[in-house]
TITOR-130915 format. One record per residue: x, y, z of N, C-alpha, C in turn; residue in one letter. Coordinates in nm, 2 decimals, m for minus. Atoms other than C-alpha are relative to their C-alpha. Layout:
<nodes>
      nu      nv      nw     cau     cav     caw      cu      cv      cw  residu
       X       Y       Z       X       Y       Z       X       Y       Z       A
...
</nodes>
This chain:
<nodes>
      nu      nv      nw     cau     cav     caw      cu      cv      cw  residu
    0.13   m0.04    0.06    1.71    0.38    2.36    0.02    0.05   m0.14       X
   m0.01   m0.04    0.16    1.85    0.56    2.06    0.01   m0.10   m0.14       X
   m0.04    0.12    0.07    2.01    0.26    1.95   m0.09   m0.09   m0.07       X
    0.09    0.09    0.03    1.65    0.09    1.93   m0.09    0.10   m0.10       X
    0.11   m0.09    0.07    1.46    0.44    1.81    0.03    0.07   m0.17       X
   m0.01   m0.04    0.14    1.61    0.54    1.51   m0.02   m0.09   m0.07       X
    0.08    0.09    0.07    1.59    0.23    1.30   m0.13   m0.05    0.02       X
    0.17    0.06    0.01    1.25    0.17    1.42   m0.05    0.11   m0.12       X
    0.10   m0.12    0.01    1.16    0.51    1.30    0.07   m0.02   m0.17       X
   m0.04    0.03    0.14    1.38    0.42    0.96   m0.04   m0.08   m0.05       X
    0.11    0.17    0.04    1.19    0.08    0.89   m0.12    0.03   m0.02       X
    0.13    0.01   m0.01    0.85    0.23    0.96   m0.06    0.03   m0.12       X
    0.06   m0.02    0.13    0.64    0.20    0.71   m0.03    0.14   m0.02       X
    0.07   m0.16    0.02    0.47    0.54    0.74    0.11    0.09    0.00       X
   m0.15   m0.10    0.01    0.78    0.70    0.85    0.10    0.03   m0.10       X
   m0.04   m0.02    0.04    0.96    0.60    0.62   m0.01    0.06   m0.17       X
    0.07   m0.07    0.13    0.79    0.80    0.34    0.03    0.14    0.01       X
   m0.11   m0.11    0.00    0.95    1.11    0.51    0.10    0.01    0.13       X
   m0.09    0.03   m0.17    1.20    1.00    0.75    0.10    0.10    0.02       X
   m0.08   m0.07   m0.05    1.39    1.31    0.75   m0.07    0.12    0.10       X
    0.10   m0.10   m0.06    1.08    1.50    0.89   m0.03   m0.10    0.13       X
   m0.02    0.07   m0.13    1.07    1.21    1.14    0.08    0.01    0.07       X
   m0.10    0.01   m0.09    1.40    1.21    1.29   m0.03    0.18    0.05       X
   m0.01   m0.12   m0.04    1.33    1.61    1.31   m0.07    0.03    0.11       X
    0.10    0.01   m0.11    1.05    1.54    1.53    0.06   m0.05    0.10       X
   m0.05    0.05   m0.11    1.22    1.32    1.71    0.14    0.06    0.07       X
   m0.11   m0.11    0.00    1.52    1.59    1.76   m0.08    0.06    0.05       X
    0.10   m0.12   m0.06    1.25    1.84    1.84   m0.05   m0.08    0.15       X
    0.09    0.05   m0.10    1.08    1.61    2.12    0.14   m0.02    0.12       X
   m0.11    0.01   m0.12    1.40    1.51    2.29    0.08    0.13    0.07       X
   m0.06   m0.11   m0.02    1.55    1.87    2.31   m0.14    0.06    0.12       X
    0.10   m0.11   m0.09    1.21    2.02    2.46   m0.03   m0.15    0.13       X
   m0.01    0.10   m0.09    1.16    1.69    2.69    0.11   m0.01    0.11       X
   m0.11    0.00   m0.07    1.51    1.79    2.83    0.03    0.13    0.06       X
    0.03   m0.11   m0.07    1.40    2.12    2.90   m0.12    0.05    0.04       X
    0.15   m0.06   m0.07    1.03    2.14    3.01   m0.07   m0.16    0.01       X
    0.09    0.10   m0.03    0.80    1.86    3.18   m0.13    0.01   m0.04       X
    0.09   m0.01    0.02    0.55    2.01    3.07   m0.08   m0.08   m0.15       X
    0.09    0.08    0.12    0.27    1.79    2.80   m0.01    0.12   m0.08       X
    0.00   m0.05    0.12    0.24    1.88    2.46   m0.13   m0.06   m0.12       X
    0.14    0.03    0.05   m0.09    1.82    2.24    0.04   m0.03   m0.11       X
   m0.03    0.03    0.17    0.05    1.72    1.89   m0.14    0.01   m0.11       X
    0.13    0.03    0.16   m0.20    1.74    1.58    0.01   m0.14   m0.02       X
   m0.02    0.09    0.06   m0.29    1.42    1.49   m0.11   m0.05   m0.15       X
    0.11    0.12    0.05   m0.55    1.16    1.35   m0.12    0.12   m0.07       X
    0.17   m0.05    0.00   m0.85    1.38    1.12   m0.02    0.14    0.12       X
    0.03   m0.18   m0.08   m0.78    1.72    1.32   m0.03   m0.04    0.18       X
    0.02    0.02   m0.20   m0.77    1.47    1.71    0.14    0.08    0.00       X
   m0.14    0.02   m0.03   m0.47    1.53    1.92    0.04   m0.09    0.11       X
   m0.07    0.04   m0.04   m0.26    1.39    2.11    0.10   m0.02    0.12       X
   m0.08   m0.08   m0.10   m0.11    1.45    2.47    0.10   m0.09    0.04       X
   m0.10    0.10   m0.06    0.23    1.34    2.53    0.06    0.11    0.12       X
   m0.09   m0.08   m0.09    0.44    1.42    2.82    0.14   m0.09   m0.02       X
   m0.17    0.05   m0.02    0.83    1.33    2.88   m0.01   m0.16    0.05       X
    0.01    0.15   m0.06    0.76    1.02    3.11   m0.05   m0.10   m0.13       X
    0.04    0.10    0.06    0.56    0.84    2.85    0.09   m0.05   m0.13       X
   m0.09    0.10    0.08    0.73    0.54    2.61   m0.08   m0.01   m0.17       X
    0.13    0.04    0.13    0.47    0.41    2.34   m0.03    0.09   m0.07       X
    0.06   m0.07    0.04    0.31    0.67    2.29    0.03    0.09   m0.14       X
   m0.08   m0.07    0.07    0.60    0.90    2.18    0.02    0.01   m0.17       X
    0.01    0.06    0.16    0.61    0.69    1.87   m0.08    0.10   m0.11       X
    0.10   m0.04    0.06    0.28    0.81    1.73    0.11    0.15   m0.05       X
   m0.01   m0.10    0.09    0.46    1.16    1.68    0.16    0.00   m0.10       X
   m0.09    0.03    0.11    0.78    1.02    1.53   m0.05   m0.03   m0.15       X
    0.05    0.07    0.10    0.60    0.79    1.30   m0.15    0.05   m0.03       X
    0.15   m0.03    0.06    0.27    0.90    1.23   m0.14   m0.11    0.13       X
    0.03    0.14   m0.08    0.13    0.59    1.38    0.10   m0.11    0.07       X
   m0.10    0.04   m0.04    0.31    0.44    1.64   m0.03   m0.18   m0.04       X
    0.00    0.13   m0.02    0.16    0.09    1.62   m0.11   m0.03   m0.17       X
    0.02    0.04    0.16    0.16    0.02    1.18   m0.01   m0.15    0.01       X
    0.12   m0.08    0.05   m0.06   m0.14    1.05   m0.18   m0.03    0.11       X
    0.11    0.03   m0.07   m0.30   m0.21    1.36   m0.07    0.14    0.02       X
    0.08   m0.05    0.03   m0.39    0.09    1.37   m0.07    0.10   m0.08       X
    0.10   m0.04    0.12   m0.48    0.20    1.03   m0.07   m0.07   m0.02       X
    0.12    0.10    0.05   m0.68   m0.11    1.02   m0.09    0.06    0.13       X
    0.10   m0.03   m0.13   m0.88    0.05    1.34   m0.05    0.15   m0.06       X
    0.04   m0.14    0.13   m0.91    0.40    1.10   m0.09   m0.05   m0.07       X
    0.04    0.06    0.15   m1.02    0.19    0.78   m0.15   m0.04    0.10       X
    0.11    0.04   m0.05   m1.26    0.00    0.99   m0.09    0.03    0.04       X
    0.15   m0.10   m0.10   m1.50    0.21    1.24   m0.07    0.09   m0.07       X
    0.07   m0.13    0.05   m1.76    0.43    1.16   m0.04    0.04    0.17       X
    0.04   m0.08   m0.07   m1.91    0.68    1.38   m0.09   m0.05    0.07       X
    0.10    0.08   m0.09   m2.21    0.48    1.52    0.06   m0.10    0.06       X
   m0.07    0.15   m0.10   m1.95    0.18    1.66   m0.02    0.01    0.12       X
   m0.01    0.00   m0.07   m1.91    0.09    1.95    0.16   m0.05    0.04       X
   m0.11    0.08    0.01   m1.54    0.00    2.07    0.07   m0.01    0.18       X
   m0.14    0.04   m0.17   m1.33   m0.17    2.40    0.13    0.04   m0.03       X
   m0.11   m0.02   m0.04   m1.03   m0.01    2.48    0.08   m0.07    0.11       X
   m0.05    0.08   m0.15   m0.93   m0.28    2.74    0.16    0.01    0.03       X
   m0.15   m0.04    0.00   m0.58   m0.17    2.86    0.05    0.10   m0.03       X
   m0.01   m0.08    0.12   m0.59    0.12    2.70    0.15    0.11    0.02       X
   m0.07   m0.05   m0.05   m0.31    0.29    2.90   m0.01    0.16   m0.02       X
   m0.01   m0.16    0.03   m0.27    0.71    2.77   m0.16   m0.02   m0.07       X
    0.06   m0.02    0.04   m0.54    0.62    2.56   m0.02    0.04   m0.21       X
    0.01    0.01    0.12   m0.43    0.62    2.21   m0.10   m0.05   m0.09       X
    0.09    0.07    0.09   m0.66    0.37    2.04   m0.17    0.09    0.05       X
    0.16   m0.07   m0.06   m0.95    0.56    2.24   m0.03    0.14   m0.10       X
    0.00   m0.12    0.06   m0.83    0.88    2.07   m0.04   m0.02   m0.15       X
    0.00    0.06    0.14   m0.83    0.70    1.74   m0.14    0.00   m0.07       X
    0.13    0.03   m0.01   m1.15    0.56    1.78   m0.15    0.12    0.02       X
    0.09   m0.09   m0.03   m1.36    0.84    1.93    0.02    0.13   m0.08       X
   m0.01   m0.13    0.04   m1.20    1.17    1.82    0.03    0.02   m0.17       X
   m0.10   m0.02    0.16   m1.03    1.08    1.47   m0.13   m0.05   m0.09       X
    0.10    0.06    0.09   m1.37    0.86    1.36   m0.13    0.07    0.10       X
    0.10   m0.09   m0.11   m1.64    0.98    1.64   m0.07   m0.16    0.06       X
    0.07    0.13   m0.04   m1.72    0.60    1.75   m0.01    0.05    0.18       X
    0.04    0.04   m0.22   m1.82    0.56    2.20    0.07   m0.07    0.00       X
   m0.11    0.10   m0.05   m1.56    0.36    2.36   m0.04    0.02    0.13       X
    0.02    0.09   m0.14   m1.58    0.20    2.66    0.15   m0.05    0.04       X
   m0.11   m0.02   m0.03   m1.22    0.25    2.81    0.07   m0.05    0.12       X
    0.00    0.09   m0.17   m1.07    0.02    3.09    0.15    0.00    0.00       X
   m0.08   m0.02   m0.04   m0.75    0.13    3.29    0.06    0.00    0.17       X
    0.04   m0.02   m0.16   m0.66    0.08    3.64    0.17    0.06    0.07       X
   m0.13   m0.05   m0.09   m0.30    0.26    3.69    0.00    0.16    0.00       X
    0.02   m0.15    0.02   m0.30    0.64    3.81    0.06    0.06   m0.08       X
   m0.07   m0.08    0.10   m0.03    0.73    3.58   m0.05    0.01   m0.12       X
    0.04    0.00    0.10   m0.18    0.60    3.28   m0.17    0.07   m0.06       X
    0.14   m0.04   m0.04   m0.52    0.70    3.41   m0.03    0.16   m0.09       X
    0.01   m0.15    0.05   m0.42    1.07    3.38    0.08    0.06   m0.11       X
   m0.07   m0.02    0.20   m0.24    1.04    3.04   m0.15    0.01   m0.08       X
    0.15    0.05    0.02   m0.62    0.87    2.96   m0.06    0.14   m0.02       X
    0.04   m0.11   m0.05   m0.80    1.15    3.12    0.00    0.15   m0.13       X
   m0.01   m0.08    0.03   m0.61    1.44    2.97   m0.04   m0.01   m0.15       X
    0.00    0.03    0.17   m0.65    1.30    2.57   m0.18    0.01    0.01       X
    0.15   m0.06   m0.01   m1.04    1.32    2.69   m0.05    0.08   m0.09       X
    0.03   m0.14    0.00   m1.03    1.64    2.78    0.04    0.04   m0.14       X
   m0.06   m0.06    0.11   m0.79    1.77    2.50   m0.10   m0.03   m0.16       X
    0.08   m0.01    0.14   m1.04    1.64    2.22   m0.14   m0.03    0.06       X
    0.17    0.03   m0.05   m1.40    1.67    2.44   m0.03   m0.09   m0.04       X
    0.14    0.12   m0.02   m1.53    1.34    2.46    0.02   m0.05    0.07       X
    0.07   m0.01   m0.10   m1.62    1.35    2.77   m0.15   m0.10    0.00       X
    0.13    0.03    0.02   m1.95    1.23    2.62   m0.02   m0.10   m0.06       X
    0.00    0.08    0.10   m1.81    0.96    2.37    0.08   m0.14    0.09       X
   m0.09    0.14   m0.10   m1.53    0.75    2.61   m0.07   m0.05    0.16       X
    0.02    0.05   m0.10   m1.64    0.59    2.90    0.10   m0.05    0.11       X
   m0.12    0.08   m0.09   m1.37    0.51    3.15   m0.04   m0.07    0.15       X
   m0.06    0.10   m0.13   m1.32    0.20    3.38    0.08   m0.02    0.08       X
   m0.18    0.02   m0.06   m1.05    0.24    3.65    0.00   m0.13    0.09       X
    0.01    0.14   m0.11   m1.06   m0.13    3.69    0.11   m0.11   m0.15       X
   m0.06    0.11    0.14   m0.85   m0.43    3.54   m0.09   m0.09   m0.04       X
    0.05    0.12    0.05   m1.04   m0.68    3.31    0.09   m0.12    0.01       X
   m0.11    0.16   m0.02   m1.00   m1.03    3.40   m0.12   m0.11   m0.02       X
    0.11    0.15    0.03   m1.24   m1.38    3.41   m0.09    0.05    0.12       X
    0.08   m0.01   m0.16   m1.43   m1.25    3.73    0.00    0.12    0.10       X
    0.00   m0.14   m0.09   m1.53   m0.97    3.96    0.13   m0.06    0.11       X
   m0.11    0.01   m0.10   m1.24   m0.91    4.25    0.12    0.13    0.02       X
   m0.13   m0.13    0.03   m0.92   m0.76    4.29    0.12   m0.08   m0.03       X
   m0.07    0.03    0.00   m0.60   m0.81    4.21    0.11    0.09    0.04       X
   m0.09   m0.10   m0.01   m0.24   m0.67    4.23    0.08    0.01   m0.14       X
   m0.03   m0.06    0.17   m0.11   m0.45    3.96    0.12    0.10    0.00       X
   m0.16   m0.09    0.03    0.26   m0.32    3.89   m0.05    0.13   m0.02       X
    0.01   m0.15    0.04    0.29    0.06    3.90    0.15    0.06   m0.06       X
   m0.11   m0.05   m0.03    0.66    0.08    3.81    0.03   m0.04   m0.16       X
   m0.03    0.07    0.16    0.67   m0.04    3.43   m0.10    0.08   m0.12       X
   m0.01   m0.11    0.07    0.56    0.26    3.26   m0.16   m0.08   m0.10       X
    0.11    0.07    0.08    0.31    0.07    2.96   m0.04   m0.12    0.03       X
   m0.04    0.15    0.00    0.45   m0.26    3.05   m0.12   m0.05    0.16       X
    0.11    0.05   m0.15    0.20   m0.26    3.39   m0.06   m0.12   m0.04       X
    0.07    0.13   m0.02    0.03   m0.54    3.44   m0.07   m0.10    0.16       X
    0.04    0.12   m0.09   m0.11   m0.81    3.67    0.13   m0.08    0.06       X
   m0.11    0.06   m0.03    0.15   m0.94    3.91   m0.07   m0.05    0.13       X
    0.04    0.07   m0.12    0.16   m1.16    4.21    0.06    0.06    0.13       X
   m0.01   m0.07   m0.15    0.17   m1.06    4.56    0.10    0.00    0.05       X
   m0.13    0.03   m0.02    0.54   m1.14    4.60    0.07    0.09   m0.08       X
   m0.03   m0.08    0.09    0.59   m0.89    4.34    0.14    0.12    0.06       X
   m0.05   m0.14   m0.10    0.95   m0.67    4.44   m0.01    0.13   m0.06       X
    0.01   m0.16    0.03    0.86   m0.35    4.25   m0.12    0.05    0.08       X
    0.10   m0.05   m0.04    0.58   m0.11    4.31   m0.14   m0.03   m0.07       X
    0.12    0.06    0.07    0.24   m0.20    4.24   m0.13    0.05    0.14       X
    0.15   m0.05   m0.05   m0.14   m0.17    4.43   m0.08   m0.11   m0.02       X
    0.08    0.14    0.02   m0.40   m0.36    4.46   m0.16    0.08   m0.10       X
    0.10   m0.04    0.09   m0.69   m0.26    4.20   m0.14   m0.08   m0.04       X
    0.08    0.08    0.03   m1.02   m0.39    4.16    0.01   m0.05   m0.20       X
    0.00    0.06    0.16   m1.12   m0.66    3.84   m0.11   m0.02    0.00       X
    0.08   m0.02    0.08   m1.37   m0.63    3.64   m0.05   m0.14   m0.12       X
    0.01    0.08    0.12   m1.54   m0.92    3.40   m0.03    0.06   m0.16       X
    0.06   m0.06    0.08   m1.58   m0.80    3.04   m0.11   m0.02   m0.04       X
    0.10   m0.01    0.02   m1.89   m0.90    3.02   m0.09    0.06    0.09       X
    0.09   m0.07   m0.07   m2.00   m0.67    3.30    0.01    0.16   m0.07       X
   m0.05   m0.15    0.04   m1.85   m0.36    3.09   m0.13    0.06   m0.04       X
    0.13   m0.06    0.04   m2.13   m0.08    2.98    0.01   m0.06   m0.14       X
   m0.09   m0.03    0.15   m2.17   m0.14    2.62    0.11   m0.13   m0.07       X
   m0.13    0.07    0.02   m1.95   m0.45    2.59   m0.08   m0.13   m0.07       X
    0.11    0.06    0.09   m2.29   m0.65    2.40    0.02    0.07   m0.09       X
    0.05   m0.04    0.11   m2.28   m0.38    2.17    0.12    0.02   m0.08       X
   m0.10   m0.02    0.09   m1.94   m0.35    2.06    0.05   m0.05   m0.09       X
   m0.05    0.04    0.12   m1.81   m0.40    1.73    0.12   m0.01   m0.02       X
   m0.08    0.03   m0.01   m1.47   m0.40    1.79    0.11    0.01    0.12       X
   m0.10   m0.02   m0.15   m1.20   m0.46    2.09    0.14    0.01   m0.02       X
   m0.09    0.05   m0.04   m0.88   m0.41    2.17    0.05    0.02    0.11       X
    0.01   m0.02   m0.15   m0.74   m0.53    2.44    0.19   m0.06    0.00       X
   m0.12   m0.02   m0.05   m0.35   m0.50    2.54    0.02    0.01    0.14       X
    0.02   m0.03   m0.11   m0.30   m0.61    2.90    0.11   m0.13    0.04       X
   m0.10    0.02   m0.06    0.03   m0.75    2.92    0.04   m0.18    0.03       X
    0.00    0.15   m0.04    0.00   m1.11    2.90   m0.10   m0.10    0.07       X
    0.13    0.04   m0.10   m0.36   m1.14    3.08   m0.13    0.02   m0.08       X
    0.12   m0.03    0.10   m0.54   m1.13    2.76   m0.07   m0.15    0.01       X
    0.07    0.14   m0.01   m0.65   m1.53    2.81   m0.10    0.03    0.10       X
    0.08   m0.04   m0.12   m0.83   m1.39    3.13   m0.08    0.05   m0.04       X
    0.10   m0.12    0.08   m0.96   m1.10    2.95   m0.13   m0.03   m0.05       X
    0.09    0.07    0.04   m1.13   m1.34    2.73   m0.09   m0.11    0.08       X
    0.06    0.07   m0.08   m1.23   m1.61    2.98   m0.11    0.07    0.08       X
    0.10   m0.05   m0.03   m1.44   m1.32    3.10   m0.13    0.03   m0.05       X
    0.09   m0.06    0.10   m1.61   m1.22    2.80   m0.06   m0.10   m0.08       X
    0.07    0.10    0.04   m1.80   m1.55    2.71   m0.07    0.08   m0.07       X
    0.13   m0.07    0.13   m2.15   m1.39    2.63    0.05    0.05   m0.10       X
   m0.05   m0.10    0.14   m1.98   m1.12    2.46    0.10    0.01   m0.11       X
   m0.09    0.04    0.15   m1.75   m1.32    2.25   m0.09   m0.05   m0.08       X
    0.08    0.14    0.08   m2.04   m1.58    2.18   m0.12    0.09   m0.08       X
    0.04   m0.03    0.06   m2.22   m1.26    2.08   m0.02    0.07   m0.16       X
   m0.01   m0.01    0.13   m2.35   m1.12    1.73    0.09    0.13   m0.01       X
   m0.05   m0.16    0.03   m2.19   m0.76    1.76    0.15   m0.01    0.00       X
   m0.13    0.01    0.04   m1.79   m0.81    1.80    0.02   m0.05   m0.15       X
   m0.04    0.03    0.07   m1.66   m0.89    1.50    0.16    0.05   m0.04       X
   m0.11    0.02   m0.02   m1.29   m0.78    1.53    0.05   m0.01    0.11       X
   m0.12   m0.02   m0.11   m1.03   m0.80    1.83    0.14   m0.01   m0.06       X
   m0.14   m0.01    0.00   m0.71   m0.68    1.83    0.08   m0.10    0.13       X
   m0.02    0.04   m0.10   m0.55   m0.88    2.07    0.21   m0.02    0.01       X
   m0.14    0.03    0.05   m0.11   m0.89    2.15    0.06   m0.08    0.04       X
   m0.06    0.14   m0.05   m0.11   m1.20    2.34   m0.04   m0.13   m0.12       X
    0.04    0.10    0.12   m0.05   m1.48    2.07    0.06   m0.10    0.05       X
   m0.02    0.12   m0.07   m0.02   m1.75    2.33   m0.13   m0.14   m0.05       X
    0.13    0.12    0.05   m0.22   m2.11    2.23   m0.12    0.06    0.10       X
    0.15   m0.06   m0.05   m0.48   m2.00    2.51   m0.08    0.05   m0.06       X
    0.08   m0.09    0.06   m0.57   m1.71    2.32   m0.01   m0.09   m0.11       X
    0.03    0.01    0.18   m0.55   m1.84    1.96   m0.13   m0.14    0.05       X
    0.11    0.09    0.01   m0.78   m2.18    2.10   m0.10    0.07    0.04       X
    0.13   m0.05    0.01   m1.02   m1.90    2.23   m0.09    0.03   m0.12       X
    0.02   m0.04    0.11   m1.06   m1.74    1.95   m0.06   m0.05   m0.07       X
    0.06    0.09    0.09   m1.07   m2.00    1.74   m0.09   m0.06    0.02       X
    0.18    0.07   m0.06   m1.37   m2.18    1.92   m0.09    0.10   m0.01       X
    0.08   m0.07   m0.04   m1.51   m1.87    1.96   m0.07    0.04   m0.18       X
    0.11    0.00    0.14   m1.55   m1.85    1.55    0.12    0.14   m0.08       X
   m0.09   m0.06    0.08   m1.24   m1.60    1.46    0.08    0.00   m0.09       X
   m0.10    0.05    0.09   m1.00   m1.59    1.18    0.11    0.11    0.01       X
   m0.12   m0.10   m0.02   m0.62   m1.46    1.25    0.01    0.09   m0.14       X
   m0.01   m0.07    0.12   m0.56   m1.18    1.00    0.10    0.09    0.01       X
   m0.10   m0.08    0.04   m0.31   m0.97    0.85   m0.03    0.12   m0.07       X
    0.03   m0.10    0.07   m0.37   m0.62    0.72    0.08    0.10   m0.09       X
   m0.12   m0.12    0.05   m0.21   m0.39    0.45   m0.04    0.13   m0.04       X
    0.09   m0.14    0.01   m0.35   m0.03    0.47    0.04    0.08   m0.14       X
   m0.04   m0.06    0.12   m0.20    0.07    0.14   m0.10   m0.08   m0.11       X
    0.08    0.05    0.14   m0.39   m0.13   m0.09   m0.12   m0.06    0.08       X
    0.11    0.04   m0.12   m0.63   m0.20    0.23   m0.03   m0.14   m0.05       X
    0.01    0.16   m0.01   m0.60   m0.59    0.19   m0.03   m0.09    0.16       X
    0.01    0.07   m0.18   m0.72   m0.79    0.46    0.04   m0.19   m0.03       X
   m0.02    0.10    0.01   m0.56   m1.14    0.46    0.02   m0.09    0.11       X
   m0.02    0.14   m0.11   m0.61   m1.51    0.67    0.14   m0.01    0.05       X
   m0.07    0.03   m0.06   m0.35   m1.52    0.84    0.08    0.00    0.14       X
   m0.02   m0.04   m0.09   m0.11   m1.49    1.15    0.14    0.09   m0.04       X
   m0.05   m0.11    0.00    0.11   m1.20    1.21    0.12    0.03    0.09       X
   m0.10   m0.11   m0.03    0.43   m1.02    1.36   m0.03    0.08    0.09       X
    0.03   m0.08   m0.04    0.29   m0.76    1.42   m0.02    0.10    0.14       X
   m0.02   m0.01   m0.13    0.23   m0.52    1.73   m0.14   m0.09    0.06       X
    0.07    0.09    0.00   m0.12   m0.69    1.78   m0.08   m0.13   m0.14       X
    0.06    0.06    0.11   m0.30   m0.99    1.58   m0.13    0.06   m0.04       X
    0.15   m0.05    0.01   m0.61   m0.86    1.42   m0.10   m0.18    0.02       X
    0.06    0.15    0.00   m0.88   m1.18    1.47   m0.17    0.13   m0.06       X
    0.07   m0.04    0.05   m1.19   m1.16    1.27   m0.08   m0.10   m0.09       X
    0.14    0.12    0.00   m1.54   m1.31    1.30   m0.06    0.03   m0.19       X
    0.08    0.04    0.10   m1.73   m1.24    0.91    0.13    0.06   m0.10       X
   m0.08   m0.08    0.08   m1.45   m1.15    0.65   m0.04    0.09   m0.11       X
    0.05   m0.06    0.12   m1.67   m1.03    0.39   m0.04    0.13    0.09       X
    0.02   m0.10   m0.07   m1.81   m0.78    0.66    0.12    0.08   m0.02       X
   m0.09   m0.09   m0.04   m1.48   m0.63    0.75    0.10    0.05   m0.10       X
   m0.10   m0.02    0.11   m1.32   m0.64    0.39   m0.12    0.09   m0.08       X
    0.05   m0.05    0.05   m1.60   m0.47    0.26    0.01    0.18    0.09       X
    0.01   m0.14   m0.07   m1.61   m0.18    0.52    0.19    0.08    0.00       X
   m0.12   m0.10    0.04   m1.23   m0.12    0.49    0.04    0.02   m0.17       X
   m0.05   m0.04    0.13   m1.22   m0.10    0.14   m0.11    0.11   m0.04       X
    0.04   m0.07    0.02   m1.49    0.12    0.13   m0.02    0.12    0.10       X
   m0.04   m0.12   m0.11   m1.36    0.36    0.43    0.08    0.16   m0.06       X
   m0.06   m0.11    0.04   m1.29    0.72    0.40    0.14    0.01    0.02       X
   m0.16    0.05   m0.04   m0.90    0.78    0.36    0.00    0.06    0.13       X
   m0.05   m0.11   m0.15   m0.72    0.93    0.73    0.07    0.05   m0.05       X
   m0.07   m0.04    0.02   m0.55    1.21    0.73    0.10    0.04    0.12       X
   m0.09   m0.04   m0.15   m0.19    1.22    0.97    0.10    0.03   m0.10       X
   m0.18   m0.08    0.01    0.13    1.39    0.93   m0.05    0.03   m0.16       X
   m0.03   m0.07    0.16    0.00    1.57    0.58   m0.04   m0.14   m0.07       X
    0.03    0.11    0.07   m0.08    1.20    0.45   m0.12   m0.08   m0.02       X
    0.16    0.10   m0.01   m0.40    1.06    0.32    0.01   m0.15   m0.02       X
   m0.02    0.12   m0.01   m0.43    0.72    0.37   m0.10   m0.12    0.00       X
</nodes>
């Protein structure tokens, strides 16, 4: 793990603007992680925070680097305002929810179906009251109401597995996104779910074919997805939060951004207030 975390954290864009205050963090987290279980609330995003505990992977990032997942989600900063609406499909601890609700003040509509990640979810709520802004689904999105079975033993990496499955796992109800509260009115989604994002969308007809989405983040960049998408009227895009450029294209990155009017979404991130994390306006 070290082997993989320090050059990440030396590459990162954001990071690396004070990477000696990052690896400190990251010195500081592993020392207290090796002597108390107990969660820790970080400062983050615009005065949110942030609750990590020892178990969690992903997450961690965010207080290494500022932002664990550059530049998807300063293009999710740049983008929302306070009236949005936004899908957290996958959302696991709850990052992008935290992002979205507490850092900008948007309603989310939050869909999770593993108890660990549940009560990562949960606590990031609590810790920044909105109670009254996130909505949480403890169900998996997929093409159709039901159930399925769902890994519990793969930390972020959960997912949808088959019944022959030898780890630990459950059986969890699924959910269509087009039955979600709120999932007509949302202006932007992301949805990270491990490989079951073609499903995700095969649920969300109406509410692809309708007028209010206009971005998805999405991190499956399998032809399924990209021919949904593309039927459905999206264009792959690439973001650069420093000179807030939004460009046609496909991406690297940790998710693709896809994006129905371009003039819309180039106009609202260039005219977005800066974020402020780790001391940095952005």
């Amino acid at each position: 793990m070290l082997k993989l975390t320090l050059p990440w954290i030396w590459n990162h864009p954001l990071a690396k603007r004070q990477r000696w205050n990052a690896y400190a963090r990251y010195a500081w987290w592993q020392c207290r992680s090796r002597l108390t279980a107990t969660s820790y609330a970080m400062p983050w995003v615009n005065g949110s925070q942030l609750v990590l505990e020892p178990s969690m992977q992903g997450a961690k990032g965010n207080l290494y680097a500022g932002l664990h997942e550059w530049p998807d989600m300063a293009f999710v900063l740049h983008l929302l305002r306070p009236s949005d609406h936004v899908l957290d499909i996958g959302s696991n601890v709850g990052t992008y929810s935290v992002l979205a609700a507490a850092a900008i003040g948007c309603t989310v509509t939050a869909a999770e179906p593993t108890p660990l990640a549940l009560r990562g979810l949960r606590a990031n709520i609590t810790a920044n009251r909105l109670n009254n802004r996130v909505n949480v689904e403890e169900a998996c999105i997929g093409c159709a109401p039901g159930e399925v079975h769902f890994s519990t033993d793969r930390g972020p990496m959960n997912g949808v597995v088959d019944e022959h499955y030898s780890g630990a796992m459950r059986v969890v109800p699924q959910l269509a996104l087009d039955a979600l509260p709120g999932a007509n009115e949302a202006c932007c989604w992301k949805v990270d779910v491990e490989g079951f994002e073609a499903e995700v969308l095969r649920g969300a007809h109406q509410s692809l074919a309708g007028p209010a989405v206009q971005a998805v983040l999405l991190e499956d960049r399998s032809p399924a997805v990209t021919r949904l998408m593309l039927d459905a009227g999206f264009t792959p895009c690439g973001y650069d939060p420093w000179d807030r450029s939004l460009e046609p294209k496909h991406t690297a990155s940790s998710n693709q951004i896809w994006i129905r009017n371009l003039a819309w979404a180039q106009e609202r991130l260039h005219n977005a207030p800066p974020f402020e994390v780790l001391g940095q306006s952005i």
